[in-house]
C-alpha positions as semicolon CSV with decimal commas, in nm:
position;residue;x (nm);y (nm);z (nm)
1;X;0,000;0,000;0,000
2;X;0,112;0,355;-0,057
3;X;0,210;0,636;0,202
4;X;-0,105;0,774;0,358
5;X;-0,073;1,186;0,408
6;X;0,015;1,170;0,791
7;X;0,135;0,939;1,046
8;X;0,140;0,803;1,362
9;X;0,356;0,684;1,597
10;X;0,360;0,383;1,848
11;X;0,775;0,418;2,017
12;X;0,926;0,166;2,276
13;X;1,101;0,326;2,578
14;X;1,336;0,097;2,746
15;X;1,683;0,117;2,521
16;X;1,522;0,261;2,244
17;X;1,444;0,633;2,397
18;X;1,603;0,562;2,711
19;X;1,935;0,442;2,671
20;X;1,981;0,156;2,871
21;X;1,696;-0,040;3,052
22;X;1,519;0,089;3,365
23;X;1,394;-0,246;3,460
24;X;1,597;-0,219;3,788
25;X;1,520;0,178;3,910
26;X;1,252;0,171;4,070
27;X;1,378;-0,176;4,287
28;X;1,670;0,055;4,359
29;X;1,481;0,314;4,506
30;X;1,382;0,149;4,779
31;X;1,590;0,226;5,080
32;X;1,689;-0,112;5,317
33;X;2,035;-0,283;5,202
34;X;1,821;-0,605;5,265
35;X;1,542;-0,528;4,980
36;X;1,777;-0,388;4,739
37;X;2,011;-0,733;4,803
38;X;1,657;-0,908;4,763
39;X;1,591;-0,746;4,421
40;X;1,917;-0,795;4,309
41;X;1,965;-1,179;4,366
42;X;1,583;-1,208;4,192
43;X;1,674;-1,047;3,890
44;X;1,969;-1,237;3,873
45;X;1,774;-1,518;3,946
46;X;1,512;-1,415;3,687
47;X;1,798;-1,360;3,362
48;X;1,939;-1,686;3,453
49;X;1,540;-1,911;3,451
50;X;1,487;-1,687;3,130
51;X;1,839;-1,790;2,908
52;X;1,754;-2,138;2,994
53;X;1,405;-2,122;2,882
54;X;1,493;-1,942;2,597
55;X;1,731;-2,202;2,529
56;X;1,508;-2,490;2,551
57;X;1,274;-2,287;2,336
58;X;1,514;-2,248;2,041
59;X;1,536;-2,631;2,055
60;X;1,182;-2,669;1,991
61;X;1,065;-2,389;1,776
62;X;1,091;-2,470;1,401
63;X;1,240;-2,166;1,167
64;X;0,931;-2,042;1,013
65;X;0,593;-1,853;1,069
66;X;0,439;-2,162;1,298
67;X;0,796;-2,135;1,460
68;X;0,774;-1,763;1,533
69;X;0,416;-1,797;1,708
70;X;0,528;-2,059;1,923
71;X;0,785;-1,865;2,050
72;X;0,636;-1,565;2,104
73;X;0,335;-1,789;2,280
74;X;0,570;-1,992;2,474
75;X;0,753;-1,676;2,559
76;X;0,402;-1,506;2,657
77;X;0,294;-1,739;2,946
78;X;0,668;-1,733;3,058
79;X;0,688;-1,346;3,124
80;X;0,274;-1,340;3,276
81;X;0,429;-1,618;3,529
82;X;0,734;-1,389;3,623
83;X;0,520;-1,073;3,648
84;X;0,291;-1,267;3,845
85;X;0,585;-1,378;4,098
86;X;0,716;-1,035;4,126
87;X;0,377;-0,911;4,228
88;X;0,380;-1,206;4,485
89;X;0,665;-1,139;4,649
90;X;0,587;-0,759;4,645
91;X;0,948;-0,686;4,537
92;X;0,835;-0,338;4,448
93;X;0,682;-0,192;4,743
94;X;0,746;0,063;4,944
95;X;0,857;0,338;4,698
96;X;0,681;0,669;4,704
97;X;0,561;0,784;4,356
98;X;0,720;1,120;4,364
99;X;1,062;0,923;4,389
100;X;0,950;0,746;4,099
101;X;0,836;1,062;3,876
102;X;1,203;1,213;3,954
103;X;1,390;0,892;3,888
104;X;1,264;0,922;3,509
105;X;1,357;1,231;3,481
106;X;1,694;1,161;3,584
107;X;1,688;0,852;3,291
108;X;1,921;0,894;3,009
109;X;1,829;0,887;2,695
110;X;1,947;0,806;2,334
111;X;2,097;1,111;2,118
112;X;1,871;1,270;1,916
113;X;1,506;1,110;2,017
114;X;1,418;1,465;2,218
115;X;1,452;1,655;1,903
116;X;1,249;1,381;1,703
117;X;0,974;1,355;1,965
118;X;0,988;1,776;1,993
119;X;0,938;1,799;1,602
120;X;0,699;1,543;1,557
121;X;0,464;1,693;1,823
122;X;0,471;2,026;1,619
123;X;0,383;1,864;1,289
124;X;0,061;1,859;1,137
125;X;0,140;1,564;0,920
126;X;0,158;1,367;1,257
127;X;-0,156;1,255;1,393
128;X;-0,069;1,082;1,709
129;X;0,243;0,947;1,929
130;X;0,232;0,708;2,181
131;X;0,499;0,496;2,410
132;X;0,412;0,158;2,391
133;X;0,668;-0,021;2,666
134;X;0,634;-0,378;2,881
135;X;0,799;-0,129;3,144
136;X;0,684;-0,163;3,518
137;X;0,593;0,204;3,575
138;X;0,384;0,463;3,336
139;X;0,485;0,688;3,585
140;X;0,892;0,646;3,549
141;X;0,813;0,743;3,148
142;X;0,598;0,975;3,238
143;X;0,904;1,170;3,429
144;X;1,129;1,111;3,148
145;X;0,908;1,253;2,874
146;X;0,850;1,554;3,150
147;X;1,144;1,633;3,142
148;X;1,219;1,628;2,752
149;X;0,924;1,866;2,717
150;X;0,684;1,612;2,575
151;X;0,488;1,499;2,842
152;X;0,151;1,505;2,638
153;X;0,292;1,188;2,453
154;X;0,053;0,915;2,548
155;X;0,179;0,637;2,704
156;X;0,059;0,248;2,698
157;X;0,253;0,052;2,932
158;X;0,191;-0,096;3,301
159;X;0,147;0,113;3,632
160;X;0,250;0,035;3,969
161;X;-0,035;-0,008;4,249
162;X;-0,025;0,297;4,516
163;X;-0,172;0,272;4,884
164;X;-0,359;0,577;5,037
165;X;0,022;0,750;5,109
166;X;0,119;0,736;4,756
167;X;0,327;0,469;4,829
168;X;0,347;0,163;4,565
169;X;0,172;-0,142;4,704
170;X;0,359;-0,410;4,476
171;X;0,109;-0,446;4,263
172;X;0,193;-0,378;3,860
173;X;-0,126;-0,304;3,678
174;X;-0,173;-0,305;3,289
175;X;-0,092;-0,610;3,150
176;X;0,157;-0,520;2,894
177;X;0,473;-0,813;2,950
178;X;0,558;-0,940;2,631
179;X;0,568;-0,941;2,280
180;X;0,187;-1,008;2,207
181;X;0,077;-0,804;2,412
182;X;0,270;-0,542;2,256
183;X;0,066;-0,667;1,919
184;X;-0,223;-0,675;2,023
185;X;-0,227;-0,271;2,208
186;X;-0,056;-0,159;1,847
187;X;-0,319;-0,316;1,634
188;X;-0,588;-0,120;1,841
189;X;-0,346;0,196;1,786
190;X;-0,370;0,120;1,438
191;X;-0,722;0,076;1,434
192;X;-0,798;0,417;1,539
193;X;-0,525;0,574;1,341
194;X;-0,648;0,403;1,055
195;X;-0,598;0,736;0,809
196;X;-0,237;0,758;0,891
197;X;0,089;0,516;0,800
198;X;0,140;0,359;1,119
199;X;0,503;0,362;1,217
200;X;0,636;0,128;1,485
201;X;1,023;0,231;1,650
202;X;1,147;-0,074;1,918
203;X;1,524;-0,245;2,018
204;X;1,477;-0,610;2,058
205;X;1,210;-0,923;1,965
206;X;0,926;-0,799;2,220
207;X;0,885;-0,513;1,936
208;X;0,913;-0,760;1,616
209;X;0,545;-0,851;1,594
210;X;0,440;-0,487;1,635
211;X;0,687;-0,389;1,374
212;X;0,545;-0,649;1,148
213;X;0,215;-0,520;1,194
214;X;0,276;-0,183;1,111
215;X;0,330;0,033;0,749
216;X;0,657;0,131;0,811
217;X;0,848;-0,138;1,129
218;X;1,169;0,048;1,246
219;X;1,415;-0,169;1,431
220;X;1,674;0,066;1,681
221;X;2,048;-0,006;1,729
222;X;1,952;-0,382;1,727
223;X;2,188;-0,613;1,989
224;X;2,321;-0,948;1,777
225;X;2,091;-1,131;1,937
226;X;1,817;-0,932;1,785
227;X;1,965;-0,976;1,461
228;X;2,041;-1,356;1,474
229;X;1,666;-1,403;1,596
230;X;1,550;-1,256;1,268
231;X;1,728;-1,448;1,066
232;X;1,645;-1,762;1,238
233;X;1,292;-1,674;1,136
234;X;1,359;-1,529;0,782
235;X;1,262;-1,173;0,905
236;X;1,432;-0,945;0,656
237;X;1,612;-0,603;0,753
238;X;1,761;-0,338;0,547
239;X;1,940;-0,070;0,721
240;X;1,788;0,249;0,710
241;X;2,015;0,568;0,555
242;X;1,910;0,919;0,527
243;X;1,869;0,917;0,155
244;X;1,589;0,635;0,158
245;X;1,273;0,750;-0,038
246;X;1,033;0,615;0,229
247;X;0,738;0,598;-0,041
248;X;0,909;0,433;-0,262
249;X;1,071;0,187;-0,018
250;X;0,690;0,122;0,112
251;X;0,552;0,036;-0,260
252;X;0,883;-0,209;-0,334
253;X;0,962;-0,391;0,015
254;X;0,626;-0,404;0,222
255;X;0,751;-0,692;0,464
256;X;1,112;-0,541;0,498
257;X;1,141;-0,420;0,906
258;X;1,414;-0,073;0,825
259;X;1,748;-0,066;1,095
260;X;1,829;0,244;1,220
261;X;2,144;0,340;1,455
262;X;2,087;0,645;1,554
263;X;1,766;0,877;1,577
264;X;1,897;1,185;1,316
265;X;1,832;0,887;1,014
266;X;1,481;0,845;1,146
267;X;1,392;1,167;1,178
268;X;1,554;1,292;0,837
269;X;1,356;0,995;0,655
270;X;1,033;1,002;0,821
271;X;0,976;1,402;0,905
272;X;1,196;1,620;0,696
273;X;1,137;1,455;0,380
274;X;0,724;1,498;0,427
């Protein structure tokens, strides 16, 4: 399909405008040796129960589209389980959401996205921009984009529970953990954007669905690993340069996910050239 007039943005946070992951910042907020020692063996914990999994997942997934599904199914029930453990053991309690709000503001973030985000706001050929992050806390974005200036970007990601005090409870609320969820919030995006090209920015394989999903999939400074898992399953990249004709890429390669290092390419292709 050809380039609609406008478009609209759906933009993961964690290492894609932030520039490493925040997974850990609110956990380190909390003040007792003893629950930051807690945290830290868990995660620990969790990145050595997930490698394994993955591993045994590789194993059984075949290299195709039924391959692809069951990993991203497999990998689904896998992250609810975790989420639902870390909610159990209330590993995030206890942090006051004002601490949280000035942690994110204190994130940093990749070169060049507050300028993007800044000139895509004040463009009438942009109808809409949203976050759309598995992160724990709307409210540790929320900060971030505060402090860029852009805090009137939407953002669809999970929330921590609050008591009375303001204080989180250990809850997480939103259900947003994995890659399918991440699908199935951008197809609604899409949905209601359905006049504009829908563009989809993430870093890793949570975001590959959602990229496939959308007109124009934009895959950020991707790790090896992110690489190597789209070739495995025959996902095809082409890396994205300044002087790419975005309509004419989007008539000849409709499948094709674009790879872009820095956030100056993106913006050049997608906003000065409209």
């Amino acid at each position: 399909p050809a380039m609609k007039s406008s478009l609209c943005f759906a933009i993961d946070f964690d290492e894609t405008i932030s520039l490493c992951d925040t997974s850990s910042v609110v956990a380190n907020l909390k003040k007792r040796n003893e629950d930051q020692k807690m945290w830290k063996d868990y995660a620990e914990d969790y990145w050595r129960r997930w490698l394994a999994f993955e591993s045994d997942l590789r194993k059984s997934c075949t290299s195709d589209e039924d391959g692809l599904l069951k990993h991203m199914t497999d990998a689904d029930l896998w992250e609810h389980k975790a989420i639902k453990l870390t909610i159990d053991q209330q590993y995030l309690a206890g942090v006051e959401k004002m601490e949280i709000i000035k942690a994110g503001s204190l994130i940093p973030i990749q070169d060049g996205v507050a300028d993007f985000l800044r000139q895509a706001q004040l463009m009438a050929t942009v109808s809409s921009i949203c976050i759309l992050s598995v992160n724990w806390s709307s409210d540790l974005i929320g900060g971030c984009l505060d402090n860029l200036g852009v805090r009137s970007i939407h953002t669809h990601s999970n929330n921590l529970g609050y008591n009375a005090e303001g204080t989180t409870d250990g809850t997480i609320i939103g259900g947003i953990h994995s890659a399918l969820d991440k699908k199935r919030v951008f197809s609604t995006f899409k949905q209601e954007h359905s006049d504009a090209t829908s563009v989809y920015i993430g870093d890793s394989s949570t975001d590959i669905l959602a990229m496939r999903e959308a007109d124009v999939g934009i895959l950020f400074h991707p790790k090896p690993k992110t690489r190597e898992f789209c070739e495995r399953f025959g996902i095809h990249l082409q890396d994205m340069t300044s002087d790419l004709n975005i309509s004419s890429w989007k008539k000849e390669c409709p499948r094709t996910i674009l790879v872009a290092d820095n956030w100056r390419v993106i913006q050049s292709v997608l906003l000065e050239q409209r």
